[in-house]
C-alpha positions in Angstrom: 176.5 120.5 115.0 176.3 121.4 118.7 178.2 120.4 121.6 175.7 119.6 124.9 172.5 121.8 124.7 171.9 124.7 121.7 172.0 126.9 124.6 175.5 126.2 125.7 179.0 127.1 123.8 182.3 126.9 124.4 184.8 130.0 123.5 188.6 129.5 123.0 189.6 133.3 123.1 192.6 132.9 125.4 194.4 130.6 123.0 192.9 132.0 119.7 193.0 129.6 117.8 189.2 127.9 117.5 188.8 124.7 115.3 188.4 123.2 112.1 185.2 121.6 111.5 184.1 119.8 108.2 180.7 120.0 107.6 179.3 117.5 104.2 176.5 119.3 102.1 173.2 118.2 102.1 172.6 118.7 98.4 176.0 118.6 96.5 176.3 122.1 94.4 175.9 122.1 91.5 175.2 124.4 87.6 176.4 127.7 87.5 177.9 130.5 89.5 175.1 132.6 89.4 171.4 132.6 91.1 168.9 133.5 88.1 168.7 130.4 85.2 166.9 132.3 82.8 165.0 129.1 81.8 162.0 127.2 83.1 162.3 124.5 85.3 162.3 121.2 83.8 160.3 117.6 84.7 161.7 116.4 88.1 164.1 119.0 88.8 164.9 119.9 91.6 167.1 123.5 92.8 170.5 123.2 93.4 172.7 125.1 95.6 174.9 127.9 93.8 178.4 127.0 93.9 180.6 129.2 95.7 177.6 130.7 98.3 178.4 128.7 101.2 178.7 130.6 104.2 179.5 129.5 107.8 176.8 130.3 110.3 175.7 129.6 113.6 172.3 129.6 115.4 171.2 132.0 117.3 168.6 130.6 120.2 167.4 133.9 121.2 166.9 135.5 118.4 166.1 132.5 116.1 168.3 133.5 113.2 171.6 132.1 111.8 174.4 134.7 112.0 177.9 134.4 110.6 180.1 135.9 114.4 182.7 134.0 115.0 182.9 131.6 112.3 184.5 132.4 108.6 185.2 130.0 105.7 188.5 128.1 105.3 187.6 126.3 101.7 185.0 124.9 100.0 183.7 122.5 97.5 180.6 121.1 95.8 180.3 118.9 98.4 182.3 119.7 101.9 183.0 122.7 103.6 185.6 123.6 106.2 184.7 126.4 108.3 187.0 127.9 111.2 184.7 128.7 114.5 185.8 130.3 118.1 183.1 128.6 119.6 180.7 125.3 119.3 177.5 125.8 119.0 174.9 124.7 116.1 176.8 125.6 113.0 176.1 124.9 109.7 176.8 126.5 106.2 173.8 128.5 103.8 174.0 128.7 100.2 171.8 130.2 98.0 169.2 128.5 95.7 168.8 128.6 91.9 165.9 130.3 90.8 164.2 130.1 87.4 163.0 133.3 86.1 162.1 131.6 82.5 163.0 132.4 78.9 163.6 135.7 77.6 161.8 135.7 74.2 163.1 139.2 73.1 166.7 137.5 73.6 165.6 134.1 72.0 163.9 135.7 68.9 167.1 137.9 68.1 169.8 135.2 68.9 167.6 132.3 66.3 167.1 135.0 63.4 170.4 136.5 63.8 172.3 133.1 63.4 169.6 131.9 60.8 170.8 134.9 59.0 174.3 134.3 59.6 174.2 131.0 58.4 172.2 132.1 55.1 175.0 134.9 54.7 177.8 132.2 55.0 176.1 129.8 52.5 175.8 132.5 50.0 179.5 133.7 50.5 180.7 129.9 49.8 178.7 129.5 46.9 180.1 132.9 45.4 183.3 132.1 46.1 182.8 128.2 44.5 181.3 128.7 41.7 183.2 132.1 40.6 186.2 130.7 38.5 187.5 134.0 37.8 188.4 134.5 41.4 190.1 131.2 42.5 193.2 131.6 45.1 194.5 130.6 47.8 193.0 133.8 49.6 189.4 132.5 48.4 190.1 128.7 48.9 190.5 129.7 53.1 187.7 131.7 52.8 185.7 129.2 51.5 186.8 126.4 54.5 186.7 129.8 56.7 182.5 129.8 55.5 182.2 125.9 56.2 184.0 125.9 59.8 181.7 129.0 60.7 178.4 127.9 59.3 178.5 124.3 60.6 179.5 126.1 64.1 176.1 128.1 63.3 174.1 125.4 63.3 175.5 123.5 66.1 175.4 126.8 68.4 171.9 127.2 67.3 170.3 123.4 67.8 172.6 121.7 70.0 174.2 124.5 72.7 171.0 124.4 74.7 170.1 121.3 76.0 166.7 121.7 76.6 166.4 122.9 72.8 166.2 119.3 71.5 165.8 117.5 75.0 169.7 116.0 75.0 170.4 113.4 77.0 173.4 113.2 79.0 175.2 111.1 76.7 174.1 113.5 73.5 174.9 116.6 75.8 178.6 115.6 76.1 178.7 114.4 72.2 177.4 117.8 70.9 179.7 119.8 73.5 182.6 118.1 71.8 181.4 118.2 67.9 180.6 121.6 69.1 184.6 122.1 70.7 185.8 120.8 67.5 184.3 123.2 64.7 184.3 126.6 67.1 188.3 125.8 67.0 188.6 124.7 63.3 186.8 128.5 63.1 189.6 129.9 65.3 192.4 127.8 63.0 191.4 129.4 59.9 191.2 132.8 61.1 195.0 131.3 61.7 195.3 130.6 58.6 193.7 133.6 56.8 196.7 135.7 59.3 199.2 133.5 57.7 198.5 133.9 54.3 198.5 137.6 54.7 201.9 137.4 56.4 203.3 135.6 53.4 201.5 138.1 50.8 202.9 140.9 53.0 206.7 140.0 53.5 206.9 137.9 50.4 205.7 139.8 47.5 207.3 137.5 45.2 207.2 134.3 46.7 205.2 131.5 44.5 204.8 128.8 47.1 201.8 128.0 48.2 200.9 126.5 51.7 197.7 125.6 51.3 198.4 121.7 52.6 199.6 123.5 55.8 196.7 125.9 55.8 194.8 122.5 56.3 196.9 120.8 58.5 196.0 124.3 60.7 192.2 124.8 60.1 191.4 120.8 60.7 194.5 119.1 61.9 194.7 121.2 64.8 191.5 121.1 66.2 191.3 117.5 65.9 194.6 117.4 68.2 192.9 119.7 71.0 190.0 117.8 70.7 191.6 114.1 71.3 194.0 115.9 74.4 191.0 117.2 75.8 188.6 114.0 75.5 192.0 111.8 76.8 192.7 114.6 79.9 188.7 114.3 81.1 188.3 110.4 80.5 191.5 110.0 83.2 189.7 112.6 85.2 186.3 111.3 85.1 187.9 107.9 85.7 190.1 109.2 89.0 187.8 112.1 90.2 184.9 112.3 88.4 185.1 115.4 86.6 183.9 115.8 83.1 185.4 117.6 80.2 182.2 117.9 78.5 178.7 118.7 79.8 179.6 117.8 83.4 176.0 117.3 85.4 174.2 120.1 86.1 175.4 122.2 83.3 173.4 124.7 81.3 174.7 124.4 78.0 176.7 121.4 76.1 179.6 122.8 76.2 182.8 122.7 78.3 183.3 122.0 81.6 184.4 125.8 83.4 184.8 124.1 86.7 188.1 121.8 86.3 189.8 124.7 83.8 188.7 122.3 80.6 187.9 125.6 79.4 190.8 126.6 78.3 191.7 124.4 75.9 189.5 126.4 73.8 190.7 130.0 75.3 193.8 129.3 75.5 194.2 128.6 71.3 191.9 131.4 71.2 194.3 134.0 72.7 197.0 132.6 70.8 195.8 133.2 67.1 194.6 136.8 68.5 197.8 138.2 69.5 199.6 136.2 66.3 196.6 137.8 64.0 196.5 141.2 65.4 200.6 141.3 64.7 199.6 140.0 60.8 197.3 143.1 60.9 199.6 145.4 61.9 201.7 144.3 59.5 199.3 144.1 56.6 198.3 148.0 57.6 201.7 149.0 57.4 202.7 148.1 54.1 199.6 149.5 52.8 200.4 152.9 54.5 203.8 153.0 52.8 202.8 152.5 49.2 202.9 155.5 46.5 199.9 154.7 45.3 198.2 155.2 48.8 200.0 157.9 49.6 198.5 159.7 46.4 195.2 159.7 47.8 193.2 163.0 49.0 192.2 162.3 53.3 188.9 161.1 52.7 189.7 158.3 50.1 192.8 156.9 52.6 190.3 156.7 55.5 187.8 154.8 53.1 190.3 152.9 52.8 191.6 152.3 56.3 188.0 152.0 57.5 187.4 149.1 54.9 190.4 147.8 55.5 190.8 147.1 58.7 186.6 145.8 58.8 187.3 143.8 56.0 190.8 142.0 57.6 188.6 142.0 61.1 186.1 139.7 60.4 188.6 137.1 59.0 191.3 137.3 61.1 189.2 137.1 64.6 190.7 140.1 66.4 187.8 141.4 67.2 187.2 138.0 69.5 188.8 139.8 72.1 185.8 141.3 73.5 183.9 138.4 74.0 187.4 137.3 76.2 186.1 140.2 78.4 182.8 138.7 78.8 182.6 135.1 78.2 179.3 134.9 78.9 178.9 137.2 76.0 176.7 136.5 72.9 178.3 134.3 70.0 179.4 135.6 66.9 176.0 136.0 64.9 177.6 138.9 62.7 180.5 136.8 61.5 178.7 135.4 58.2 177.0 138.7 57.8 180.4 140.6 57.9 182.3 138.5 55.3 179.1 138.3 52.4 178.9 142.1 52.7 182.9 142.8 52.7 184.4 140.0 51.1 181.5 139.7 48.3 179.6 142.6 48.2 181.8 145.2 48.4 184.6 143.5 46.6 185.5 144.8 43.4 187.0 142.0 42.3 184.4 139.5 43.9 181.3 141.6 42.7 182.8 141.9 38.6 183.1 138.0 38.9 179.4 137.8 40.4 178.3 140.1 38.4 179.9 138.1 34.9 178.3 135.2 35.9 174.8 137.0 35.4 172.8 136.6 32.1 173.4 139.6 29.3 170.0 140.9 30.3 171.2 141.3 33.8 174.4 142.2 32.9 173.8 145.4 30.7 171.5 146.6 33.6 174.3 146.6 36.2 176.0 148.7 34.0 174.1 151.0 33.0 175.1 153.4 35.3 174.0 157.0 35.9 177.9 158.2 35.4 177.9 156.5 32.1 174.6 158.1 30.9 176.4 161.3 31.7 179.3 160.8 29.9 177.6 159.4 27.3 175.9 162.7 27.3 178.3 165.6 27.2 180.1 163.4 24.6 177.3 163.7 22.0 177.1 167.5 22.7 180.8 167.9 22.3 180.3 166.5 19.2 177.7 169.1 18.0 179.7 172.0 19.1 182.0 171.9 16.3 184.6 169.9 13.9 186.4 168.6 17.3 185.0 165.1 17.2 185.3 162.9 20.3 185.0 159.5 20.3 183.2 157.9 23.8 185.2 154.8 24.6 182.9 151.9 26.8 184.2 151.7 30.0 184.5 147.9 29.6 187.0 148.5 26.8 188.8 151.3 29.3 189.3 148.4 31.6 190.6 145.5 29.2 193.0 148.1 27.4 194.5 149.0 31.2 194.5 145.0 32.3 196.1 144.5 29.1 199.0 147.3 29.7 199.3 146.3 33.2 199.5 142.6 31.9 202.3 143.2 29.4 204.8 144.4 32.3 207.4 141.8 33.3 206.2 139.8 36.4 207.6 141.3 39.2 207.6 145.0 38.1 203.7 144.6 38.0 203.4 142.9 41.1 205.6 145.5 43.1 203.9 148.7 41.6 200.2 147.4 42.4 198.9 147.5 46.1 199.8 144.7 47.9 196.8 144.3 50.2 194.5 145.6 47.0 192.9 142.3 47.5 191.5 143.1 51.1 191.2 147.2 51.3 190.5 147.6 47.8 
């Protein structure tokens, strides 16, 4: 914009006040806030300007450069600009230009084989936990909904987040995004729900009820609510203004719009189950620090146990999803499925004797075979040549059902009060 020739302008310093001009972009801006796309340019594309670069400049005829003096920024949008100038001469605004630097294939390779292996580790937790009777509870019944909701966000994360993966369309985009919305918060709702259920196990020992027809109502019914709000809220919008909820254009993944603050209807839930979840934990950790039995342990077996604990409650309860609040641009949570086969089946005692059961006899008697119980055997048979004291070596499977069976006789609550609460999570 000039006023006359480029080589005349006209200054306003004795009132100080300049003027407003509104100057309409070229090219409407558009993708993300940042200039890199670490992706290769696809068929007919062509660069955007990066939102938020605009800058207010004029040109300089004697030096053939455009240089900011004299004018600053007011506001800006994807498409106008209002800058504030002391003088008229040729201004404009400058933004800066995606560039694509390509794929990284280090980052690709580690991102599809660590959520392949995720999902594989989910899939084998939920068959463990379905198909071993011995272990049915309410505990194992989230954790199995806990494996769905987190594997089919797996899968989703790994084929539909990227839209140049599978070549989406718009349409697709914006239908994936919100399939996508919907099982990354079911995830987020039974985390919920796993914190709940500890609660109740924590401040009522004794308490029969069972909620698991809430514990539903929270890990699907929930979501489902976000979900429509959101899809209602950006429908108006895109109606009135033209904003998206969901893949908006231009965006690099099919996911929520971070423009219009759609973002937070998955943030905001988010924050809210951490800070309820990490109280649960608290909780949990504290009535497991103030039971005899844990207070009879030597140092190194209560920080085994701490350490377990609070891995083991982690990965359920979603506490650990504060870090990726401090980034969100961080990775996604590939070590989810990994963390709950190894802690919640693995290294489970109660989890692994059930797996282990359902084995045949072959596989069964090698398990045990243990070489603590070849030494025992051992220095029983040379006790027993050392002289008429005779001792008689007692499997240890018979050591266990004679304890279950003591432990069993007790009246209800007396047993349930003397054993570890949390024995179930940190044991």
């Amino acid at each position: 914009m000039s006023l006359g020739n480029a080589t005349h302008s006209v200054n306003f310093t004795s009132l100080g006040e300049g003027v407003l001009l509104r100057l309409e972009h070229a090219a409407g801006e558009s993708g993300p806030g940042f200039r890199n796309l670490y992706r290769d340019q696809r068929p007919g594309e062509i660069p955007t300007p990066v939102p938020g670069t605009a800058k207010c400049v004029y040109w300089d005829h004697d030096n053939s450069v455009w240089l900011p003096d004299g004018c600053k920024l007011v506001n800006t949008t994807h498409d106008v600009t209002f800058c504030h100038c002391n003088h008229l001469t040729m201004i404009s605004i400058i933004t800066d230009i995606h560039g694509y630097v390509g794929r990284d294939p280090v980052l690709d390779v580690m991102g599809t084989v660590l959520t392949s292996a995720s999902c594989i580790s989910l899939l084998l937790a939920f068959c463990i936990f379905q198909f071993c009777k011995n272990i049915a509870s309410t505990r194992v019944s989230i954790n199995k909904q806990l494996c769905v909701s987190l594997g089919i966000s797996h899968c989703l994360l790994l084929f539909l987040l990227d839209r140049d993966f599978l070549k989406l369309s718009e349409t697709g985009c914006s239908i994936s995004a919100m399939a996508l919305h919907y099982w990354v918060t079911a995830s987020v709702c039974w985390m919920l729900a796993e914190g709940g259920h500890l609660f109740q196990k924590v401040q009522h020992v004794l308490s029969p009820t069972h909620y698991m027809p809430a514990y539903w109502m929270i890990g699907y019914g929930f979501p489902l609510i976000i979900v429509l709000i959101t899809v209602l809220v950006g429908y108006a919008n895109e109606s009135w203004l033209g904003q998206k909820a969901y893949a908006p254009e231009g965006s690099e993944f099919c996911w929520l719009s971070t423009d219009q603050g759609y973002i937070w209807s998955f943030i905001g839930p988010l924050i809210i189950v951490i800070v309820i979840n990490t109280i649960c934990l608290v909780l949990a950790l504290r009535s497991a620090a103030i039971l005899e039995a844990n207070k009879q342990k030597t140092l190194p077996q209560q920080l085994r146990m701490w350490i377990k604990g609070c891995f083991s409650l982690n990965c359920i309860l979603g506490t650990t999803w504060v870090f990726g609040l401090l980034y969100l641009n961080t990775s996604h949570f590939f070590a989810y499925g990994i963390m709950i086969l190894i802690l919640h089946c693995l290294v489970n005692d109660t989890v692994r004797e059930a797996l282990v059961n359902t084995f045949p006899d072959a596989v069964k008697n090698l398990l045990h075979q243990h070489p603590r119980n070849r030494q025992s055997a051992m220095s029983t048979s040379r006790a027993q040549s050392h002289g008429p004291r005779r001792r008689v070596s007692v499997p240890s499977s018979i050591h266990l059902q004679t304890s279950s069976t003591t432990s069993s006789s007790l009246p209800s609550p007396t047993r349930r009060l003397s054993e570890p609460n949390l024995s179930q999570h940190i044991r």
